[in-house]
NUFI-988437 format. One record per residue (C-alpha): x, y, z. Coordinates in steps of 0.1 Angstrom, whole numbers, plus 5000, padded with zeros to 4 digits. Example, Ala and Ser with C-alpha at 12.3 -4.5 7.8 and 13.67 -1.06 7.14 Angstrom:
5123 | 4955 | 5078;
5137 | 4989 | 5071;
END
This chain:
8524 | 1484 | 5930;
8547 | 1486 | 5959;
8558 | 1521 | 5962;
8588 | 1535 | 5949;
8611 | 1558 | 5971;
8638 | 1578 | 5955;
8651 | 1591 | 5989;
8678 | 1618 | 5978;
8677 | 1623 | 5943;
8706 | 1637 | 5929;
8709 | 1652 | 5891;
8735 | 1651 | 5871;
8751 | 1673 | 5849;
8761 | 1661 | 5812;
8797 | 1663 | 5806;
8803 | 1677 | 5768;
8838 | 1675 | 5748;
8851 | 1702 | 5733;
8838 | 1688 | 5699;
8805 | 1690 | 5722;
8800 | 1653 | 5721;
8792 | 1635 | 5754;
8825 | 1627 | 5772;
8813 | 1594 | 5786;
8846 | 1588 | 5803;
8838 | 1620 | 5822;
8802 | 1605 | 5825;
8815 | 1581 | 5844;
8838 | 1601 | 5865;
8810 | 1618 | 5875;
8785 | 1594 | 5881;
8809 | 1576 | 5909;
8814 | 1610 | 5925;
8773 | 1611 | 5929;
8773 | 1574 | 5943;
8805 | 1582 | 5968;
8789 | 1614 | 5981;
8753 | 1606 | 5995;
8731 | 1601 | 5965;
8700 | 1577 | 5967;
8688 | 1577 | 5937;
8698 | 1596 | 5904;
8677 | 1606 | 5879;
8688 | 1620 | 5844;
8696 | 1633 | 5819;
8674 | 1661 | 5839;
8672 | 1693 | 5823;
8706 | 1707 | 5844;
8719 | 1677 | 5822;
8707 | 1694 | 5793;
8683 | 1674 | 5784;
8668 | 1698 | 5761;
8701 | 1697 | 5737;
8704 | 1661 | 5735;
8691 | 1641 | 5710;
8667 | 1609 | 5716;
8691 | 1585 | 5705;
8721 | 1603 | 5726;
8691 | 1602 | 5755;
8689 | 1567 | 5750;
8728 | 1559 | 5750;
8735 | 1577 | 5786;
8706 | 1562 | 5804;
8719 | 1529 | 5792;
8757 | 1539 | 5800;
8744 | 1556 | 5832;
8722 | 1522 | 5842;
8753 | 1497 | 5836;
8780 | 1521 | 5852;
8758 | 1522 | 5885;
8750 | 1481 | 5887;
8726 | 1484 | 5906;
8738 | 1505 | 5936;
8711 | 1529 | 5934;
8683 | 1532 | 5912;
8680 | 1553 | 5878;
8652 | 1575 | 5872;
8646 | 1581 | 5832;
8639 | 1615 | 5823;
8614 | 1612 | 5792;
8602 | 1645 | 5786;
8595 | 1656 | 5750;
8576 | 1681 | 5724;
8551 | 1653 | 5712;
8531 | 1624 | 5731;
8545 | 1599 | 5710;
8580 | 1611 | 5718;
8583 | 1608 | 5751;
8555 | 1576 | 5751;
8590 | 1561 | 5732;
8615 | 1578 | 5754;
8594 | 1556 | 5786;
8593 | 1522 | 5768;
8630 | 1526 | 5761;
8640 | 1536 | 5802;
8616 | 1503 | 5812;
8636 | 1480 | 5787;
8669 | 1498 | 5796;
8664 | 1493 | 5830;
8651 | 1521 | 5851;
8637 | 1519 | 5882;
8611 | 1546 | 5873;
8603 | 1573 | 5853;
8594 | 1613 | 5851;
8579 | 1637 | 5827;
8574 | 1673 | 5825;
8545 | 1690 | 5807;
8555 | 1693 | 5767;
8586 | 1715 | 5754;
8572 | 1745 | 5732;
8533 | 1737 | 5736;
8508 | 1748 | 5757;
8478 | 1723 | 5759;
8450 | 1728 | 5778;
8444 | 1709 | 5814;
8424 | 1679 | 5797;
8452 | 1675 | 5771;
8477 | 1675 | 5798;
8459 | 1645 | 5812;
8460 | 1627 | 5782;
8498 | 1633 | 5777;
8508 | 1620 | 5809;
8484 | 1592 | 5811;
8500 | 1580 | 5773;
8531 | 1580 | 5796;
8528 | 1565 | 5822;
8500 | 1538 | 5806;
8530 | 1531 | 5780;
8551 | 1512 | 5811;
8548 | 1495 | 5844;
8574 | 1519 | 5858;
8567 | 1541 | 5887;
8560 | 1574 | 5874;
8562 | 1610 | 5885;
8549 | 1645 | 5863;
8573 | 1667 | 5868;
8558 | 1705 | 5873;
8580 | 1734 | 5865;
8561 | 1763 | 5856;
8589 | 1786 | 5854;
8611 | 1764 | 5831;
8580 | 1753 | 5811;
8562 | 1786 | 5799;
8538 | 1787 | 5831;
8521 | 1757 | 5817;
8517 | 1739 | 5853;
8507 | 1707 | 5867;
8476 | 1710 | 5888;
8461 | 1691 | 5917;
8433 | 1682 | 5893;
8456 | 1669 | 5869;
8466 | 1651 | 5898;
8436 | 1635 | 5904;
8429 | 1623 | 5874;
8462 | 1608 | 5869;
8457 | 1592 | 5901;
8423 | 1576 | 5885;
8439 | 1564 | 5850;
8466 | 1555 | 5861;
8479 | 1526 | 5890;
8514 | 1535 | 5885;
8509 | 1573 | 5887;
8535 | 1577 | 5918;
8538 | 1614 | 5924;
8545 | 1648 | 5912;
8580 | 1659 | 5914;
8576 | 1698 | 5925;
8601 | 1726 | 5909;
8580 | 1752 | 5910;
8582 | 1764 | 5947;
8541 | 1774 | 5951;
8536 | 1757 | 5990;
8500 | 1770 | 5991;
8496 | 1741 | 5952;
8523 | 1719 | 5973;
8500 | 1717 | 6005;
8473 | 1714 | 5986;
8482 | 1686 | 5961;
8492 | 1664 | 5989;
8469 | 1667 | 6004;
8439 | 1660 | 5983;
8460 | 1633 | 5963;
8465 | 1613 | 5996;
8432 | 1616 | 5999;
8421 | 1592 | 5968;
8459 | 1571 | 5971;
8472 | 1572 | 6003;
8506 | 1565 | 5988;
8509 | 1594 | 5968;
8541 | 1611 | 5967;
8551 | 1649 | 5966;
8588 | 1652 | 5959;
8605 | 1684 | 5958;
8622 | 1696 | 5928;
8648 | 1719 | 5946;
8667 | 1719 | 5975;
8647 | 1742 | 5999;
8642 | 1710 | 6015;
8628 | 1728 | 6054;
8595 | 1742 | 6040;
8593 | 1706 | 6017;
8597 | 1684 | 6044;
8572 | 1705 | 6069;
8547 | 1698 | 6041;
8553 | 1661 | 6035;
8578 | 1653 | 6009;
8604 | 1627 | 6018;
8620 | 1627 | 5986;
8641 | 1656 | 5968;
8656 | 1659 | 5936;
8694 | 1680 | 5938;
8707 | 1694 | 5909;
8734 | 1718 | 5933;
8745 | 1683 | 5945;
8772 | 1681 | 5919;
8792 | 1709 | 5939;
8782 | 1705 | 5975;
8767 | 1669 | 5983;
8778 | 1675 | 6018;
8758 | 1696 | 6026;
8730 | 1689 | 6009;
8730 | 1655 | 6023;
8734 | 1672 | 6057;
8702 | 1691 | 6052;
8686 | 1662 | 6039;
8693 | 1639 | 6064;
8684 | 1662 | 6091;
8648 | 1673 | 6074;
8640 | 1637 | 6070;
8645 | 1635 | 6113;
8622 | 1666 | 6111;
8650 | 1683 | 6132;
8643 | 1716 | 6111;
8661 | 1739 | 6134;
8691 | 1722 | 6126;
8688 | 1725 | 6092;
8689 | 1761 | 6093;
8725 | 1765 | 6084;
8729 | 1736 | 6059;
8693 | 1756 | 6042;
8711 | 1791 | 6046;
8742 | 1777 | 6028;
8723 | 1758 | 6001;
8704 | 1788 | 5994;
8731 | 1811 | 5989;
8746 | 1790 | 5965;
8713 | 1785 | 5947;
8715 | 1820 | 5948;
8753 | 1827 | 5935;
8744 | 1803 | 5902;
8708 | 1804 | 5891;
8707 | 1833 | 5868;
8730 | 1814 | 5848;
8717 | 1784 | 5849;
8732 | 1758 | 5834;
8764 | 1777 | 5827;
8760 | 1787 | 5866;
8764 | 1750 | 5878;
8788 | 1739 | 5854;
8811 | 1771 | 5864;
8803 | 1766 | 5901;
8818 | 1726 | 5896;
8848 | 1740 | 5876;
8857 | 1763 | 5908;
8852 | 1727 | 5932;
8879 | 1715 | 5909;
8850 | 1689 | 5887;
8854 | 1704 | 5859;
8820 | 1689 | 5832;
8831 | 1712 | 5797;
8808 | 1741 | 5788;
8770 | 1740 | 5780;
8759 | 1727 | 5746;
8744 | 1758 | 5725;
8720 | 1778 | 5725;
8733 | 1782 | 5762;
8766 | 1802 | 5764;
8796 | 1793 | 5790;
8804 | 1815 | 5812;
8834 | 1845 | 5806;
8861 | 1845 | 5829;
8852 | 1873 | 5848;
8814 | 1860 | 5850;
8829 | 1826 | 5863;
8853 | 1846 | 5888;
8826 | 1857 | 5904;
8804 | 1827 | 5911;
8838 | 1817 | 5926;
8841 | 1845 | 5945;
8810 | 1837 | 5957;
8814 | 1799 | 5964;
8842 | 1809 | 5982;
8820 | 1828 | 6006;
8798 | 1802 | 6020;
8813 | 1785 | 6053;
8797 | 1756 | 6046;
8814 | 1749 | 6013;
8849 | 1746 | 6032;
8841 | 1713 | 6039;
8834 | 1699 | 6006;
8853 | 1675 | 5981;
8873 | 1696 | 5962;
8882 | 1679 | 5928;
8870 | 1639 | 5926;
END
């Protein structure tokens, strides 16, 4: 299989009516504002998309509105993530006939398995499609359960299409590690970072990042991304600094956090879906505040 590079991934938020129905015309806004502001690749509906509150069939409808709105300009990575095998196994065979370019997974919503039923459930993945695919590892989102680099492995060995893992979890001493033993049995094995702390990524080897704080300041994190992939990490310093604070101002609400922090850049996406709760005024004042704070964030697109 000739390897897949997402380059700059960015992730999309899900826009929600006030009835809380998708807004697809917003959808659409939003996905042009991704593909005019220094996204590679886009891969959704990833869990700051709320992935979680939508149902399969609404799953199913944005990928397929999100794959003919882009035509082709950049490629579409499926998020197929579910509770059971079978689930997501559907979820994958859906994104190939849709038209994604590849797909990703995270370990199951609400169970715990042990490693050797990990295995399984990605394998039934990934073996369901021809599709590039990446496990996803988020410990902290997911209960602790964690991809492991002898998960890894054995992916690697059932599967030819196994691409990567795709890391959120921000544990460098599993990040060095996976990569490197991975590369050791496919040299093409990929380690993509799940967050924008893209300097201490890059040292280790990953050429590919997913960027959920890309909805309010692609700038910048383009800037940063660009100048990790030169391995001019002194340079990136500032864009890292200012990334970070903002990752800072918004991630104990989540969500809510990055929805409010668009609202203040004038990209306004409608409030979570429940069981998350929008932020109060005062609440969404302050990550303003805060935006407002960051140097770098001057020079960002305010509005669409």
């Amino acid at each position: 299989m000739k390897p897949f590079h997402a380059g700059l991934v960015h992730t999309p938020v899900t826009p929600f009516a006030r009835d809380r129905g998708i807004d697809y015309g917003l959808y659409e806004k939003l996905i042009e504002f991704h593909l005019g502001n220094g996204a590679d690749s886009l891969a959704l509906p990833m869990h700051a998309g709320e992935s979680v509150s939508i149902g399969d069939e609404d799953r199913k409808k944005l990928l397929e509105f999100a794959i003919a709105k882009v035509k082709g300009r950049v490629p579409v990575i499926a998020h197929v993530s579910q509770a059971g095998t079978s689930m997501a196994v559907a979820l994958a065979r859906h994104a190939e006939q849709a038209g994604a370019a590849a797909i990703v997974a995270a370990v199951p919503y609400y169970w715990t398995p042990p490693p050797a039923m990990l295995v399984e459930h990605f394998a039934q993945i990934g073996g369901a499609v021809k599709l590039p695919f990446y496990a996803y590892n988020a410990p902290e989102e997911m209960g602790g359960v964690k991809v492991t680099t002898d998960i890894a492995v054995k992916l690697i060995e059932r599967l030819g299409n196994f691409a990567g893992v795709v890391d959120a979890g921000l544990d460098w001493q599993f990040m060095i590690e996976v990569i490197t033993v991975a590369r050791r049995v496919r040299p093409a094995f990929q380690l993509v970072s799940g967050t924008e702390y893209m300097i201490s990524a890059g040292a280790i080897g990953c050429r590919s990042h997913y960027a959920p704080l890309a909805g309010v300041a692609p700038k910048t994190v383009r800037q940063l991304y660009d100048v990790c992939r030169q391995e001019r990490y002194q340079d990136a310093r500032k864009p890292q600094e200012a990334i970070a604070a903002l990752r800072q101002a918004v991630k104990r609400a989540g969500v809510a956090g990055i929805k409010a922090a668009m609202r203040a850049m004038g990209r306004d996406c409608g409030d979570p879906r429940p069981p998350l709760k929008p932020l109060g005024e005062v609440e969404a004042g302050v990550i303003a505040d805060k935006l407002a704070k960051i140097p770098a964030l001057q020079a960002e697109p305010r509005g669409w």
